[in-house]
C-alpha positions as CSV (number, residue, x, y, z in Angstrom):
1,X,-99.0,-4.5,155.4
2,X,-102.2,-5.8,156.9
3,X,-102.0,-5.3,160.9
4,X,-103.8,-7.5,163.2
5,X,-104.2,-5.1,165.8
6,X,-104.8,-1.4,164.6
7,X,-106.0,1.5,166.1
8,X,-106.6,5.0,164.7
9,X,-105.2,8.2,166.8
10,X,-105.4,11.7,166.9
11,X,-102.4,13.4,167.3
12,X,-100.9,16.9,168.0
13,X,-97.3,17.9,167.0
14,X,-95.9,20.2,170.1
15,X,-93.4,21.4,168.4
16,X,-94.3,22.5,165.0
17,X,-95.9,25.8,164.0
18,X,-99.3,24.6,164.6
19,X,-99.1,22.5,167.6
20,X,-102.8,22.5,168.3
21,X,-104.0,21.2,164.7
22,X,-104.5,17.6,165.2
23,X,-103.4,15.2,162.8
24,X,-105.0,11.8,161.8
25,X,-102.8,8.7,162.5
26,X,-103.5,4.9,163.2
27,X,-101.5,2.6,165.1
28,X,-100.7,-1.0,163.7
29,X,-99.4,-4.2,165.1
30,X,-98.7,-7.5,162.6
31,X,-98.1,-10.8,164.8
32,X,-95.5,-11.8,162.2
33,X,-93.4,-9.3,163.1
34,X,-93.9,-9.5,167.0
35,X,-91.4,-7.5,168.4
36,X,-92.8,-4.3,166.5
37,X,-95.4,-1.5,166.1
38,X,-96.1,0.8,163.4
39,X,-97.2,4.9,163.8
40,X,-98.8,5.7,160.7
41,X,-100.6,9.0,158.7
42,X,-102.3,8.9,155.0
43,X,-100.3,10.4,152.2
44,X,-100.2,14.3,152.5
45,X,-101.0,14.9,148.7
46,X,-102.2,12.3,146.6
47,X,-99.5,9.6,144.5
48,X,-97.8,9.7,147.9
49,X,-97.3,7.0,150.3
50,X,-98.6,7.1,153.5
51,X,-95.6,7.7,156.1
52,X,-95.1,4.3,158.5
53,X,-92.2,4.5,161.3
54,X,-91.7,1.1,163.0
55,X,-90.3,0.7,166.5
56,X,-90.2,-1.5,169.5
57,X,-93.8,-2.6,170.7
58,X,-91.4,-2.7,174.2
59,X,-90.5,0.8,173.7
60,X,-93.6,2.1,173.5
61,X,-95.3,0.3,176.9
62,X,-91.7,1.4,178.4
63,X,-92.0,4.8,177.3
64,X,-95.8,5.4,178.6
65,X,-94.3,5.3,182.6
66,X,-91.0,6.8,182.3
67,X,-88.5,8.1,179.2
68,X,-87.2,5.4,177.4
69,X,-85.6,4.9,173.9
70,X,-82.2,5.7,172.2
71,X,-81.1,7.0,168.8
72,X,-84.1,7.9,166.6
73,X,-87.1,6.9,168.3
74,X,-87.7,8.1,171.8
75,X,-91.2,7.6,174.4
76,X,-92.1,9.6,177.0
77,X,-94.6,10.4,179.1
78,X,-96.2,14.0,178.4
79,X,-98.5,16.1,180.3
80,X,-102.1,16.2,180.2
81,X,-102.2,12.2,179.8
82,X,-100.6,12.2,176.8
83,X,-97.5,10.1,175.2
84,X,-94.9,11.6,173.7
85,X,-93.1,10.1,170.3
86,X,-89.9,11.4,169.0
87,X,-88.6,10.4,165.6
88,X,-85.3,11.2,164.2
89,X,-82.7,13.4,165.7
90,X,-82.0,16.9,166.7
91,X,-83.0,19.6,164.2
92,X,-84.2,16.8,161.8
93,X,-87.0,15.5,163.9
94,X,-90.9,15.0,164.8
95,X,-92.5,15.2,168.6
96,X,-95.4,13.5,168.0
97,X,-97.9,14.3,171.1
98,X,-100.3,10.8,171.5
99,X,-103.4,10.3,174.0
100,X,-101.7,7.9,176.4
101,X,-105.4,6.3,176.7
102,X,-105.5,4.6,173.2
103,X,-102.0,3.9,173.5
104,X,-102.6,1.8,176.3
105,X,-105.6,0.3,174.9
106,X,-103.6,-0.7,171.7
107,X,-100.6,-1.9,173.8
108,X,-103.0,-4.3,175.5
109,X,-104.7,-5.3,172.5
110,X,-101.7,-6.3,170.8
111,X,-100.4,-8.3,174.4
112,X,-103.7,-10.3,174.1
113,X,-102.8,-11.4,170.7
114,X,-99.0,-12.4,171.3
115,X,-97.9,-11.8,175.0
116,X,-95.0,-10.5,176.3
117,X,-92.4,-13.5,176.0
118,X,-93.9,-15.3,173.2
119,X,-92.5,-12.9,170.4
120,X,-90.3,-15.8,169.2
121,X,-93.0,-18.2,169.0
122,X,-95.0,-16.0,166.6
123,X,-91.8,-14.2,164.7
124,X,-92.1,-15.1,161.0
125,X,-88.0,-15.3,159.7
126,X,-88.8,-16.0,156.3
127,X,-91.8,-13.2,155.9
128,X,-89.1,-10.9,157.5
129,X,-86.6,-11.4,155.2
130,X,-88.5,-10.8,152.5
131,X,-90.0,-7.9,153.6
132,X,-86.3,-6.5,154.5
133,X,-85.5,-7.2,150.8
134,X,-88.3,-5.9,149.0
């Protein structure tokens, strides 16, 4: 999906065996779907698709200042200046450790192109749907 607002990241994963190795990821915003942005990373070996999770563009500015979120994506704010992503639940899940600076140069990227309020104007029903049922 083409964003309109991307930005790439480098991450850490806290938790994992390696949590110093950064990782390569890029986040995405698409005015069509307003309401939404997308944390994504390349393929890991090649014929695979790259791995896109989707959650609330209002999670993630909620989630910078204090913990927000409920069921399989979480926000927080981390030490160091950092943002912290959970995905998924319990044993089966990611931390995903973000600098909080291009976070909150993305978030206000993506408020200049459809500000908070206005997601409804810009929300494409039809391109939805078929995206839901491809």
């Amino acid at each position: 999906m083409p964003a309109a607002v991307s930005r790439p990241i480098s991450v850490t994963l806290p938790e994992s065996p390696y949590p110093h190795v950064p990782l390569t990821g890029e986040l995405r915003f698409d005015p069509a779907l307003p309401y939404g942005v997308g944390m994504a990373f390349p393929p890991r070996r090649p014929g695979d698709d790259e791995l896109v999770w989707w959650f609330g563009r209002d999670l993630l500015a909620e989630g910078r200042r204090a913990p927000a979120g409920e069921g399989d994506v979480l926000v927080a704010p981390g030490t160091d200046g950092r943002v912290l992503v959970t995905l998924g639940r319990r044993t089966d899940r990611a931390v995903i450790s973000v600098p909080a600076e291009p976070v909150a140069a993305f978030l206000a990227d993506t408020f200049a192109e459809v500000p908070p309020g206005t997601e409804s104007a810009h929300l494409d029903l039809d391109l939805g749907l078929a995206r839901l049922l491809a």
